[in-house]
PDB file of N, CA, C and O in Angstrom:
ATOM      1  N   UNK A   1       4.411 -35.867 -28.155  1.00  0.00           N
ATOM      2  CA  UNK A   1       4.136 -34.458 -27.965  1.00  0.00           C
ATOM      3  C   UNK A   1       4.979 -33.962 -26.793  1.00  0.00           C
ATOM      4  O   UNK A   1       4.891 -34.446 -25.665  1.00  0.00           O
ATOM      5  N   UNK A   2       5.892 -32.856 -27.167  1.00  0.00           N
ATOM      6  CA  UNK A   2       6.454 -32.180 -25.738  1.00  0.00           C
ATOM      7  C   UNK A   2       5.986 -30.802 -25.419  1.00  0.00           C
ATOM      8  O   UNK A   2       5.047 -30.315 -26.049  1.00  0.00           O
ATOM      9  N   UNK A   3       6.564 -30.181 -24.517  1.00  0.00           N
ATOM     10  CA  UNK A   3       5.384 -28.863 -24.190  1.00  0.00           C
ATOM     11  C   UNK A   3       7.227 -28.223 -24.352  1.00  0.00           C
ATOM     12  O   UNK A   3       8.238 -28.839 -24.013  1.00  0.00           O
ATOM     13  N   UNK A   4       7.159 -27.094 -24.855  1.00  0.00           N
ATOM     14  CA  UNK A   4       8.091 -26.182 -24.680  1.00  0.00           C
ATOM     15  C   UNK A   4       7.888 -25.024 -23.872  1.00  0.00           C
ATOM     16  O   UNK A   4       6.749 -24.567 -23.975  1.00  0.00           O
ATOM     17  N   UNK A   5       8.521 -24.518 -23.233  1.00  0.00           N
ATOM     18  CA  UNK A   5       8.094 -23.012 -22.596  1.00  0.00           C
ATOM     19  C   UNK A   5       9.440 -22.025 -23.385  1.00  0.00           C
ATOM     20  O   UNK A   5      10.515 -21.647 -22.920  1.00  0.00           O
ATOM     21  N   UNK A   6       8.831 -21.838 -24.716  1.00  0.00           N
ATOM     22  CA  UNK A   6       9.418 -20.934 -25.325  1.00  0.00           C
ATOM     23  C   UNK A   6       8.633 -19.272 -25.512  1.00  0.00           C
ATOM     24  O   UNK A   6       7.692 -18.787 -24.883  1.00  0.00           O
ATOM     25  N   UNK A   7       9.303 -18.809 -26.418  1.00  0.00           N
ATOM     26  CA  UNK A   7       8.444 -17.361 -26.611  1.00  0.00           C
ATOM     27  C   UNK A   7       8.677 -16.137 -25.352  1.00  0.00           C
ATOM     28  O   UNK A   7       9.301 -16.299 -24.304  1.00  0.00           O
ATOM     29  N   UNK A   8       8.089 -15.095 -25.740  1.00  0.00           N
ATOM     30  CA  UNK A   8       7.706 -14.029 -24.138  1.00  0.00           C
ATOM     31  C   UNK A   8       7.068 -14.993 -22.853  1.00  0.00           C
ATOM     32  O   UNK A   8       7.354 -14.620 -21.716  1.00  0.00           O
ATOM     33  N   UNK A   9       6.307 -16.088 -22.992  1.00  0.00           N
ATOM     34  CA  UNK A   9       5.603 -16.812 -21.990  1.00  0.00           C
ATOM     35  C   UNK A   9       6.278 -17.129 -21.212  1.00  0.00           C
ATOM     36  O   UNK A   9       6.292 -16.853 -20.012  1.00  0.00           O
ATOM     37  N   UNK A  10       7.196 -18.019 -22.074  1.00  0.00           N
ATOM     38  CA  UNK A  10       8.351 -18.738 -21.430  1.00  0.00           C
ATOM     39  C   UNK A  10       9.179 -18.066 -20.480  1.00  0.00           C
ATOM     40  O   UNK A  10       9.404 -18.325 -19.297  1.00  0.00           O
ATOM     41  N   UNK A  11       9.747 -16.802 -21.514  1.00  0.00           N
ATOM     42  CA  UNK A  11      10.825 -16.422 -20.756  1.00  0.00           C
ATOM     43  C   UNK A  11      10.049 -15.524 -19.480  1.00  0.00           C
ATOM     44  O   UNK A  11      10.641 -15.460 -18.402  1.00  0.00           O
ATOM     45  N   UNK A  12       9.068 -15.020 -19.597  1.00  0.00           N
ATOM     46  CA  UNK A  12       8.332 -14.321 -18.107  1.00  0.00           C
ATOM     47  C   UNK A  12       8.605 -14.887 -16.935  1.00  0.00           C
ATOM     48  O   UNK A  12       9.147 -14.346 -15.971  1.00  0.00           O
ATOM     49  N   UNK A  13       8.028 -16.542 -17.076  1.00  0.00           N
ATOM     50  CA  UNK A  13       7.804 -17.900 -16.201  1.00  0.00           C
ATOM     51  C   UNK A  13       9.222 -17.762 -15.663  1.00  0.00           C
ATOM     52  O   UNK A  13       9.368 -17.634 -14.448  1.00  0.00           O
ATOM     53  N   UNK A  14      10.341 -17.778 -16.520  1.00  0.00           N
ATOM     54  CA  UNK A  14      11.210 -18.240 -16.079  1.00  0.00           C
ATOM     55  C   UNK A  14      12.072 -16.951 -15.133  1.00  0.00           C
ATOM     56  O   UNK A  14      12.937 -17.290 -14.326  1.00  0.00           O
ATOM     57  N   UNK A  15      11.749 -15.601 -15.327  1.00  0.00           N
ATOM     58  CA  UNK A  15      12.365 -14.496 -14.530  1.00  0.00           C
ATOM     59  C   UNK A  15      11.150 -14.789 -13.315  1.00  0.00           C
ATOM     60  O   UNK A  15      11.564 -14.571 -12.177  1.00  0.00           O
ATOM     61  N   UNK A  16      10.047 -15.145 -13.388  1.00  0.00           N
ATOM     62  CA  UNK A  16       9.326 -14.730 -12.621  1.00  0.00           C
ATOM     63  C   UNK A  16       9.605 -15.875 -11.217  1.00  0.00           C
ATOM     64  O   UNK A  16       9.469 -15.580 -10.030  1.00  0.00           O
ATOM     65  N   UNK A  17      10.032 -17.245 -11.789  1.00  0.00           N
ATOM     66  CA  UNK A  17      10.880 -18.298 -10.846  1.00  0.00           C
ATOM     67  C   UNK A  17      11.656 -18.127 -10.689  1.00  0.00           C
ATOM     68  O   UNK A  17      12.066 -18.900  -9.823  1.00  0.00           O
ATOM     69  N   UNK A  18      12.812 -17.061 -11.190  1.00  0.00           N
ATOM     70  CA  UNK A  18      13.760 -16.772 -10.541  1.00  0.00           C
ATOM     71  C   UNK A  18      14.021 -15.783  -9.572  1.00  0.00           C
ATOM     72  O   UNK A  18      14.509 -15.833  -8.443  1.00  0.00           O
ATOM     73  N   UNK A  19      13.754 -15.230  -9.998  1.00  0.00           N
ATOM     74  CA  UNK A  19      12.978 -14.065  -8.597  1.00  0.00           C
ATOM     75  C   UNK A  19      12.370 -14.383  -7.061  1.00  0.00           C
ATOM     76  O   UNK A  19      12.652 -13.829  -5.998  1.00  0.00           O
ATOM     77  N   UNK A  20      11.435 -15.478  -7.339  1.00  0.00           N
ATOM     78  CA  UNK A  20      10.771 -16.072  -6.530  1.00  0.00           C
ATOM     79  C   UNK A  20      12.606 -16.697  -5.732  1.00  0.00           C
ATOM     80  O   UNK A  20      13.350 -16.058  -4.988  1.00  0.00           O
ATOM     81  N   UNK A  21      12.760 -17.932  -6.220  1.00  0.00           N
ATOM     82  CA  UNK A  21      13.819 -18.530  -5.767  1.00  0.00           C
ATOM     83  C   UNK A  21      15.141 -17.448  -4.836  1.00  0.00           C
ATOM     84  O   UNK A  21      15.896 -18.048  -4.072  1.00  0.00           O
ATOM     85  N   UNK A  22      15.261 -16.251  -4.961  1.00  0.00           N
ATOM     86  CA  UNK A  22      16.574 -15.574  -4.974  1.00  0.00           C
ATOM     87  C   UNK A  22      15.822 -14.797  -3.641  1.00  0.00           C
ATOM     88  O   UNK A  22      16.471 -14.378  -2.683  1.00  0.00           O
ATOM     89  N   UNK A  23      14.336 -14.684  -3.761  1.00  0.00           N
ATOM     90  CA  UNK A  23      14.087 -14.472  -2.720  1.00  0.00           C
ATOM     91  C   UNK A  23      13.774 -14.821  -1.206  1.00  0.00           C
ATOM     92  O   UNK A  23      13.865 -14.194  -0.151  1.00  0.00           O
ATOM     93  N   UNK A  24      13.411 -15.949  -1.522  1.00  0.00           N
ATOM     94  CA  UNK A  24      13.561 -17.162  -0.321  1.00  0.00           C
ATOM     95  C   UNK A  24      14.690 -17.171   0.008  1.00  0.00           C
ATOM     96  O   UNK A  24      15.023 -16.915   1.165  1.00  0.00           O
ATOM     97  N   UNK A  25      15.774 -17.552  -1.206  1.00  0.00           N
ATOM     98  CA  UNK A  25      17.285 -17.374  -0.668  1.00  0.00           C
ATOM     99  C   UNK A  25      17.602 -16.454   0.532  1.00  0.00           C
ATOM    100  O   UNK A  25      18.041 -16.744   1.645  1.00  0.00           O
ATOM    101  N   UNK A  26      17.125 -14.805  -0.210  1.00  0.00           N
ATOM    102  CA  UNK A  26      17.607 -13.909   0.712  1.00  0.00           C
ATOM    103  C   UNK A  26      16.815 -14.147   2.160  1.00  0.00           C
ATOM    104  O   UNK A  26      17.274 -14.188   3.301  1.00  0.00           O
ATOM    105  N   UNK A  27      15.742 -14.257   1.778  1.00  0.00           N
ATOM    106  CA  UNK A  27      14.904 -14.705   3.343  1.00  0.00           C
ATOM    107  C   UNK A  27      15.869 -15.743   4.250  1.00  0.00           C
ATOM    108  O   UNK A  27      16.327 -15.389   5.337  1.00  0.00           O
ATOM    109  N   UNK A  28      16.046 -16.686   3.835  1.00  0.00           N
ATOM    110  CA  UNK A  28      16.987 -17.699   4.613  1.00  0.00           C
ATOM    111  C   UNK A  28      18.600 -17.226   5.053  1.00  0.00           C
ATOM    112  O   UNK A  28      19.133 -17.734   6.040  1.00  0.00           O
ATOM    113  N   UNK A  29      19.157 -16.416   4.386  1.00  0.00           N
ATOM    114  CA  UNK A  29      20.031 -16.058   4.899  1.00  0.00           C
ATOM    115  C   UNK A  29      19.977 -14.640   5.654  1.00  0.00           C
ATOM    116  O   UNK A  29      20.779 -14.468   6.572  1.00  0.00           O
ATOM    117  N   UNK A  30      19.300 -13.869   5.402  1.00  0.00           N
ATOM    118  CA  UNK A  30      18.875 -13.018   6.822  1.00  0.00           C
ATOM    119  C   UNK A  30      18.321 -13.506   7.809  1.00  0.00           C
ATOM    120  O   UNK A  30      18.301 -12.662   8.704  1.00  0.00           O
ATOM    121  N   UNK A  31      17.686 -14.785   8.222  1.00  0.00           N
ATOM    122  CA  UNK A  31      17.174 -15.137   9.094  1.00  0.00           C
ATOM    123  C   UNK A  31      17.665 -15.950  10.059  1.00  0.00           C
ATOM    124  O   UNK A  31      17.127 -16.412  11.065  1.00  0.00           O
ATOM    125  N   UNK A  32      19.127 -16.102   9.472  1.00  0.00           N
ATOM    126  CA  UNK A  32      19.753 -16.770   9.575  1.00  0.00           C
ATOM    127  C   UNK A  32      21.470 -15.720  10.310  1.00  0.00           C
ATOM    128  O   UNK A  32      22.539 -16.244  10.624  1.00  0.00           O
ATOM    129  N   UNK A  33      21.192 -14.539  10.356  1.00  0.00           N
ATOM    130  CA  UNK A  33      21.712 -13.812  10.555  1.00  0.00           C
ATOM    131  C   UNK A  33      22.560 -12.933   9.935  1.00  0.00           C
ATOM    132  O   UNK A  33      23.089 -11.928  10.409  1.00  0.00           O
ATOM    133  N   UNK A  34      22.656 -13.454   8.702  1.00  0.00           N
ATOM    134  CA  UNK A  34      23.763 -12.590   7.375  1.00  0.00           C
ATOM    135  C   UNK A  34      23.135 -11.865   6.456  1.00  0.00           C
ATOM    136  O   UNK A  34      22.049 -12.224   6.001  1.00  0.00           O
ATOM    137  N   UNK A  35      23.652 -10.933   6.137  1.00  0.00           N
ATOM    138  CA  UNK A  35      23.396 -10.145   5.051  1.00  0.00           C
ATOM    139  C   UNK A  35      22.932 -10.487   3.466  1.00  0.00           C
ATOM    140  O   UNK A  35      23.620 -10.774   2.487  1.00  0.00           O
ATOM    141  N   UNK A  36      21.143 -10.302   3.661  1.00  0.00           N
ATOM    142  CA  UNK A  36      20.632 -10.896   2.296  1.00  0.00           C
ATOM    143  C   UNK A  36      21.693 -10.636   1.165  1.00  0.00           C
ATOM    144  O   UNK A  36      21.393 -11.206   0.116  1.00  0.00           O
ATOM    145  N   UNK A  37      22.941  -9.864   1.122  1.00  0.00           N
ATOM    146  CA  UNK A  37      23.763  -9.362  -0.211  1.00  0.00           C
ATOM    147  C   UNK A  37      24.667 -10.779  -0.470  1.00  0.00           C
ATOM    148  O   UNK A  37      25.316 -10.855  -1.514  1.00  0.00           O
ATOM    149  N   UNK A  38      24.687 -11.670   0.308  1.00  0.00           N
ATOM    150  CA  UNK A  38      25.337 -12.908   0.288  1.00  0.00           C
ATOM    151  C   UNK A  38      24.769 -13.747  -0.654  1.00  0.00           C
ATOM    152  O   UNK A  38      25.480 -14.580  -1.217  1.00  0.00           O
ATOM    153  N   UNK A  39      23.673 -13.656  -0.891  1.00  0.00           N
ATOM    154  CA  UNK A  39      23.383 -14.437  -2.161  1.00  0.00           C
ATOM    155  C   UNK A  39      23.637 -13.840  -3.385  1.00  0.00           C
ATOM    156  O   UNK A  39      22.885 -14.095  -4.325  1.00  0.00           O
ATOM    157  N   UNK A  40      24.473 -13.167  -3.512  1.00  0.00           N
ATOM    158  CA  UNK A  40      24.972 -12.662  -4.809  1.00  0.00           C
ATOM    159  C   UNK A  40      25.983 -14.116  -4.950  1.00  0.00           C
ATOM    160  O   UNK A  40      25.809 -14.894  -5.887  1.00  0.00           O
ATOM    161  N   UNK A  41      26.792 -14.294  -4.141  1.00  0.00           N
ATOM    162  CA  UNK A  41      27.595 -15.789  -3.708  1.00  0.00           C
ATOM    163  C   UNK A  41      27.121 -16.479  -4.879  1.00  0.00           C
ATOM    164  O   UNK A  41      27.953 -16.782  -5.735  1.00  0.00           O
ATOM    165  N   UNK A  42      25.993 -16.752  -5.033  1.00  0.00           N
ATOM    166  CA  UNK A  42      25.605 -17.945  -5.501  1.00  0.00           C
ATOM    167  C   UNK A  42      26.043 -17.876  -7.104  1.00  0.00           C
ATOM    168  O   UNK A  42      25.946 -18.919  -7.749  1.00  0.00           O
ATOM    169  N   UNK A  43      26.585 -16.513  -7.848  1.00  0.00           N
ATOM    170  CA  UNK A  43      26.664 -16.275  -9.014  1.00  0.00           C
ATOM    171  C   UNK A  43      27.918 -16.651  -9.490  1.00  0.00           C
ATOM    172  O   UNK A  43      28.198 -16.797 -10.680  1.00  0.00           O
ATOM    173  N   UNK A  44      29.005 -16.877  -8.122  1.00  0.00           N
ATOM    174  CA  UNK A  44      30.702 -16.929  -8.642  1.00  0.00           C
ATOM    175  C   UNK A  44      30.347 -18.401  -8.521  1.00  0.00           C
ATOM    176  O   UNK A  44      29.321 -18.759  -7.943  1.00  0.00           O
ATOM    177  N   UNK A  45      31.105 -19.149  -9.005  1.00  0.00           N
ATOM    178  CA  UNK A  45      30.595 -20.706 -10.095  1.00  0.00           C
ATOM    179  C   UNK A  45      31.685 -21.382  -8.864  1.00  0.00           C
ATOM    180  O   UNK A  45      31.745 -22.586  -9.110  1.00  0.00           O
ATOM    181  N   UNK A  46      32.384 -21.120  -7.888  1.00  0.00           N
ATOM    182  CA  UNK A  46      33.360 -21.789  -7.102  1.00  0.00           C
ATOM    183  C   UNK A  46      32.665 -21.546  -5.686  1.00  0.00           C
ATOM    184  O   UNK A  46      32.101 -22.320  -4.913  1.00  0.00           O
ATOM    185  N   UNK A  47      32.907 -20.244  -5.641  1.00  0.00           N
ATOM    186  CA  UNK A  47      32.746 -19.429  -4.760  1.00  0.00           C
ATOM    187  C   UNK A  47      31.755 -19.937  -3.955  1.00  0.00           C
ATOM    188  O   UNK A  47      32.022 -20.304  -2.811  1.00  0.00           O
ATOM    189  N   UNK A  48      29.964 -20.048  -4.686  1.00  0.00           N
ATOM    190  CA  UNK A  48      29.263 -20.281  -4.203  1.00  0.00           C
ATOM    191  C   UNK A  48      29.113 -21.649  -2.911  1.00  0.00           C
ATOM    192  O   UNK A  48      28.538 -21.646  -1.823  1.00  0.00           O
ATOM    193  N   UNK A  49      30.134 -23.032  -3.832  1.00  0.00           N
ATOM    194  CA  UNK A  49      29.993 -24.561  -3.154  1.00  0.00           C
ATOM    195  C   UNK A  49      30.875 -24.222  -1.645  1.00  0.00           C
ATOM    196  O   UNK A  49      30.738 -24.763  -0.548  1.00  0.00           O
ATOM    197  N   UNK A  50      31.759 -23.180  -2.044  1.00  0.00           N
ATOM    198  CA  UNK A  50      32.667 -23.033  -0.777  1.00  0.00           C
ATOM    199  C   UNK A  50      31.613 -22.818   0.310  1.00  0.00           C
ATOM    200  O   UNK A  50      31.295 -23.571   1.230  1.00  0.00           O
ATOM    201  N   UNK A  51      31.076 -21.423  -0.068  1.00  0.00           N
ATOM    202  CA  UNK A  51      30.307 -20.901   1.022  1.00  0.00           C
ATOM    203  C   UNK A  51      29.181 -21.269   1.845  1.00  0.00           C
ATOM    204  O   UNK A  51      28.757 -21.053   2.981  1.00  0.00           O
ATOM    205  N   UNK A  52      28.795 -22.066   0.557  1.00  0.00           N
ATOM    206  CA  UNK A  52      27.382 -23.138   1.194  1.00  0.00           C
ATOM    207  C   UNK A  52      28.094 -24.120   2.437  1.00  0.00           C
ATOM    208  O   UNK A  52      27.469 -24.607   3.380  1.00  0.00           O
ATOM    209  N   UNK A  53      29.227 -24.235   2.234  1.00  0.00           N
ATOM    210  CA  UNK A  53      30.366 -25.390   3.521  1.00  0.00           C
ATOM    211  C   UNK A  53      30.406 -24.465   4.952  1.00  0.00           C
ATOM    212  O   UNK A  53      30.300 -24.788   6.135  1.00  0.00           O
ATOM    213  N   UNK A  54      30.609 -23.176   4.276  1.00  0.00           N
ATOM    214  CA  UNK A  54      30.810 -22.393   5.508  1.00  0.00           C
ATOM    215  C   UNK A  54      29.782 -22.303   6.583  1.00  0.00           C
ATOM    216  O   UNK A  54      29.841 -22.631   7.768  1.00  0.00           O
ATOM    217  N   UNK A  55      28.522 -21.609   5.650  1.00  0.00           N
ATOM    218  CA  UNK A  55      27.522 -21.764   6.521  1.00  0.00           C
ATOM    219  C   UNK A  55      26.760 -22.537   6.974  1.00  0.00           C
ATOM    220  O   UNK A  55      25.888 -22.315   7.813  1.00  0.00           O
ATOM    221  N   UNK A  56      27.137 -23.943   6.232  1.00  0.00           N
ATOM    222  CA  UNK A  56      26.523 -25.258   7.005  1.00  0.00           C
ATOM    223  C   UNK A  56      26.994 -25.572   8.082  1.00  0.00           C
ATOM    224  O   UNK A  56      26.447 -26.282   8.925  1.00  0.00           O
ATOM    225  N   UNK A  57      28.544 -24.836   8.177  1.00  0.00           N
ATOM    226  CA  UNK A  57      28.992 -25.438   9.336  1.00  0.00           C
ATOM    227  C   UNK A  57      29.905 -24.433  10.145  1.00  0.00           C
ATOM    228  O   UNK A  57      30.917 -24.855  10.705  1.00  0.00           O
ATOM    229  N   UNK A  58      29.568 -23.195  10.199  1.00  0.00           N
ATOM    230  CA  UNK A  58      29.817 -22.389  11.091  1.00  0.00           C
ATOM    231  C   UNK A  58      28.931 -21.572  11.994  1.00  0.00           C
ATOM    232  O   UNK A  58      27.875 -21.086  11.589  1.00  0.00           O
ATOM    233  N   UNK A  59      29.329 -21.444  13.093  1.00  0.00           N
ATOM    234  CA  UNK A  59      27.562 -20.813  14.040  1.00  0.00           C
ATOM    235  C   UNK A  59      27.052 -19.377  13.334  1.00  0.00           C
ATOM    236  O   UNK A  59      27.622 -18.313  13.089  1.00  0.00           O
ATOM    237  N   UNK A  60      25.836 -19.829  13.153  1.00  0.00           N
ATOM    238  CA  UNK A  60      25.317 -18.438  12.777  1.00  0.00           C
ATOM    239  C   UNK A  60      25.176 -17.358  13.828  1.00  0.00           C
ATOM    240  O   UNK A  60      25.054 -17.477  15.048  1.00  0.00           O
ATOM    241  N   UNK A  61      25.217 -16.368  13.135  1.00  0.00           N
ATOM    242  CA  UNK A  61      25.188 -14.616  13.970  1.00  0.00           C
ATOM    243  C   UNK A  61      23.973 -14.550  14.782  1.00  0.00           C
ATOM    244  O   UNK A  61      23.851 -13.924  15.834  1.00  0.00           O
ATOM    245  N   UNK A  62      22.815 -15.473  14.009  1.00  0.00           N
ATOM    246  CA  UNK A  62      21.423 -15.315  15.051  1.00  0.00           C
ATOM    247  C   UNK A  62      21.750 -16.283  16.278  1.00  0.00           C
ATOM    248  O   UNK A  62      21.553 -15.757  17.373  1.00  0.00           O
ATOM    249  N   UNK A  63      22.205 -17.580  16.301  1.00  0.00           N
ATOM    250  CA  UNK A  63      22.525 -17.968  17.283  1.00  0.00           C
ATOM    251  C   UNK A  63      23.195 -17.614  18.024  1.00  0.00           C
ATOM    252  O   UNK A  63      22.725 -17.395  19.141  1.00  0.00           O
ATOM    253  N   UNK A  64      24.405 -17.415  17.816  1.00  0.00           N
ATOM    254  CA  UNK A  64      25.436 -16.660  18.686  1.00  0.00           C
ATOM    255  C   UNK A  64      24.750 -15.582  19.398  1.00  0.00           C
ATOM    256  O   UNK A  64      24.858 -15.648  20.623  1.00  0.00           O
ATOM    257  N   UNK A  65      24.053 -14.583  18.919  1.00  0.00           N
ATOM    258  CA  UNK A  65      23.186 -13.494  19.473  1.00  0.00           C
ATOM    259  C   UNK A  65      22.402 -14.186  20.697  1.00  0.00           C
ATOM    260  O   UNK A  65      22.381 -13.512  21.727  1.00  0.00           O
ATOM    261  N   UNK A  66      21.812 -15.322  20.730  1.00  0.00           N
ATOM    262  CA  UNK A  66      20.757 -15.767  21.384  1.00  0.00           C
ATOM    263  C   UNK A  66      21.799 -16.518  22.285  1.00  0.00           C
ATOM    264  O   UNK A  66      21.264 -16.417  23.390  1.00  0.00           O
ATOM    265  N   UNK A  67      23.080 -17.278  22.493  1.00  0.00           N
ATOM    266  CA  UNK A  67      23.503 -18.029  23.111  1.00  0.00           C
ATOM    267  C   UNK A  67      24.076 -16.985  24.063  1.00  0.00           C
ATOM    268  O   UNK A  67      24.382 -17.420  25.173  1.00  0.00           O
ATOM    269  N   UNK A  68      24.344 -15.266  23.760  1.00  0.00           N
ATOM    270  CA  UNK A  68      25.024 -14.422  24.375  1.00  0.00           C
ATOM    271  C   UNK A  68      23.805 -13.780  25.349  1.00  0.00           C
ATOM    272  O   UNK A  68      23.807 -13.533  26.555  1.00  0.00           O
ATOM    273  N   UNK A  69      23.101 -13.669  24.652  1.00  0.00           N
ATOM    274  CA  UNK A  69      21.725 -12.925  25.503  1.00  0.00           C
ATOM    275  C   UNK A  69      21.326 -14.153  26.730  1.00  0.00           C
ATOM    276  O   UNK A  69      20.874 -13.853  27.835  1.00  0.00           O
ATOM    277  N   UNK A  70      21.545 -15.295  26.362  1.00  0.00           N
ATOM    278  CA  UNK A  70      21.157 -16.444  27.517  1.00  0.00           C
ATOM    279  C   UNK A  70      19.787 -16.917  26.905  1.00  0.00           C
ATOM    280  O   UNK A  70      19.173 -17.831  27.456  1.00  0.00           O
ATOM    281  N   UNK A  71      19.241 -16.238  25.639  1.00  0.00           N
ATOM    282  CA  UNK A  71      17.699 -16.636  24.878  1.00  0.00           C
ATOM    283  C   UNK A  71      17.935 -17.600  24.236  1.00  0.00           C
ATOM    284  O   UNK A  71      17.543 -17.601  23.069  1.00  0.00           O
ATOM    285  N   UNK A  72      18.723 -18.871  24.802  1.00  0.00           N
ATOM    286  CA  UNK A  72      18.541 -20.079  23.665  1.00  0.00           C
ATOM    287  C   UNK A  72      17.793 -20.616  23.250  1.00  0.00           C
ATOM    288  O   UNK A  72      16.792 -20.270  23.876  1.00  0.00           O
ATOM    289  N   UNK A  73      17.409 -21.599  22.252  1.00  0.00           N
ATOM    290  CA  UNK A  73      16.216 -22.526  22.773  1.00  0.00           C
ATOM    291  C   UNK A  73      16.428 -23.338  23.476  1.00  0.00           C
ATOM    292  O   UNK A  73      17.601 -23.690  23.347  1.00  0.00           O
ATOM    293  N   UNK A  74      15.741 -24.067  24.463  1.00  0.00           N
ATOM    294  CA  UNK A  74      16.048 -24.754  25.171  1.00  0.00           C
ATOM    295  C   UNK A  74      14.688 -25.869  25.843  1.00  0.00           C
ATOM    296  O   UNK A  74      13.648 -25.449  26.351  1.00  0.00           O
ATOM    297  N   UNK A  75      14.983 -27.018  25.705  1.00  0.00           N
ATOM    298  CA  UNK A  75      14.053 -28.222  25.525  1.00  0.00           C
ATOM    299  C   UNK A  75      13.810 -28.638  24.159  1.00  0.00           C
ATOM    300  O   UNK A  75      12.976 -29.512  23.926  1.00  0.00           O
ATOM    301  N   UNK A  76      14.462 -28.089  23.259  1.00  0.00           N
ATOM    302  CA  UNK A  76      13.990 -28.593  21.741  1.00  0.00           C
ATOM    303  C   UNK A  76      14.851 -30.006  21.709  1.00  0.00           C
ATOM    304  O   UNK A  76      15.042 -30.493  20.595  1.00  0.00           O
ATOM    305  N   UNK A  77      15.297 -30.582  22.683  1.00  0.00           N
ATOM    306  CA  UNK A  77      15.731 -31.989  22.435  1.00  0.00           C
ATOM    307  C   UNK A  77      14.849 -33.168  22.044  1.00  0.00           C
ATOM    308  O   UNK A  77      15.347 -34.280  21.870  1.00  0.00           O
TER     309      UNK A  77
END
């Protein structure tokens, strides 16, 4: 026996997880200091693996903000 998630059910479930997902996305990258419109990124099929490199490994805008203000964290060692 397998379970399908076919039909209107299915496809609801499946906009309704995607939605969910795209929104966390945007949460994490505004919080992060960039413009929630950056997860559009994730739709160009190249584009996206690049950018995920970038921002793994370039300083984010919220930090930089906080390292300029002198508000780092500091003791989180």
């Amino acid at each position: 026996m397998s379970i399908h998630a076919s039909g209107p059910g299915g496809l609801l479930l499946g906009i309704a997880v995607t939605v969910a997902i795209v929104l966390a996305f945007v949460r994490i990258v505004q919080k992060a200091g960039y413009s929630g419109l950056w997860v559009l990124v994730l739709l160009v099929p190249v584009l996206n693996v690049v950018m995920l490199f970038v921002f793994a490994f370039s300083e984010w805008p919220m930090l930089r903000r906080q390292h300029s203000d002198g508000s780092g964290a500091r003791g989180a060692h």
